[in-house]
C-alpha positions in Angstrom: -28.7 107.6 74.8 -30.3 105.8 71.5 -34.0 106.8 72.3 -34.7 110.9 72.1 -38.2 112.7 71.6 -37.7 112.1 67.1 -37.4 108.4 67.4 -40.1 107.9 70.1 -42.7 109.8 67.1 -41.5 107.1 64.8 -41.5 104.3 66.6 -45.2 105.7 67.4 -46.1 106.0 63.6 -45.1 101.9 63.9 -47.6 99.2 64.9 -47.0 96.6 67.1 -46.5 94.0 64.0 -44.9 96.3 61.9 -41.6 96.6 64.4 -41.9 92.8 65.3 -41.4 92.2 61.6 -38.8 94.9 61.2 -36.5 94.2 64.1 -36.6 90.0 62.2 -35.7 92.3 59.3 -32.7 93.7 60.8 -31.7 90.8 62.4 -31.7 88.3 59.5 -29.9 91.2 57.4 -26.3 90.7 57.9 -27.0 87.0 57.5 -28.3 86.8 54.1 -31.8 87.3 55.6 -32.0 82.9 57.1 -32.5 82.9 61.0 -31.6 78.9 60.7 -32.1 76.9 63.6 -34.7 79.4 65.1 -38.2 78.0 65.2 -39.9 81.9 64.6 -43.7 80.7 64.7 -43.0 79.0 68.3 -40.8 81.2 69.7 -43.1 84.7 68.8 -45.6 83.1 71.7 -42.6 83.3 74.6 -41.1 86.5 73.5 -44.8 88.2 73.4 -45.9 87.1 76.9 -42.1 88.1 78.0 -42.3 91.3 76.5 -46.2 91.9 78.1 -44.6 90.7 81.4 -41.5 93.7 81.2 -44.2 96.1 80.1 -45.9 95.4 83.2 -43.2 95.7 85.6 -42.3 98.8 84.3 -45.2 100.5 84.0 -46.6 99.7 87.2 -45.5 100.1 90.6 -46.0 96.6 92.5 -46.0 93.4 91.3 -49.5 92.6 92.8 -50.4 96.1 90.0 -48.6 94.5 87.1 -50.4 91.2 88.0 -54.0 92.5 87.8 -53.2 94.6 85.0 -52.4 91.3 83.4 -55.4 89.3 84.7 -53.8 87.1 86.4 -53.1 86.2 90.1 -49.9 87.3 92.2 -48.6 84.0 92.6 -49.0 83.1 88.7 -47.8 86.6 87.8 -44.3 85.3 89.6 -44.3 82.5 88.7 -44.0 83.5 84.8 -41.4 86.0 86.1 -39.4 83.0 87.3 -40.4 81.1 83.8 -38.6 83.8 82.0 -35.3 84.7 84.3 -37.0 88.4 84.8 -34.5 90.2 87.0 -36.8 92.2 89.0 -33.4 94.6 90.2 -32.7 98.0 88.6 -29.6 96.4 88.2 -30.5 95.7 84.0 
């Protein structure tokens, strides 16, 4: 398993923009730091509300739950999880 109790307290110590711009750290590194072809300003709007969408589901038990914590209605709360190909199995 990658995640134990040491790298959940720094990943804590982290803010939310700090490990955005670290993970586009570690992902440019091994190619001389360019992420060509990837529009990063447009694309940070889709993989925030896909991320908030996953958070959701997880931490809540129904989707009609994960919904209103969003503030948004059932049927648009499925929709976006058709928008983004969320696989709503545990088979991940």
């Amino acid at each position: 398993n990658k995640i134990n109790e040491e790298f959940n307290v720094l990943l804590n110590n982290l803010t939310l923009e700090e490990l955005i711009g670290l993970k586009l750290e570690l992902s440019s590194k091994y190619i001389n730091n360019k992420l060509y072809n990837i529009t990063i300003w447009r694309s940070t709007y889709y993989i925030c509300r896909e991320a908030v969408l996953r958070y959701a589901l997880s931490s809540c038990r129904t989707i009609r739950d994960a919904a209103s914590l969003m503030g948004i209605s059932e049927s648009l709360f499925r929709k976006e999880i058709k928008k983004y190909k969320i696989n709503l199995t545990d088979d991940d």
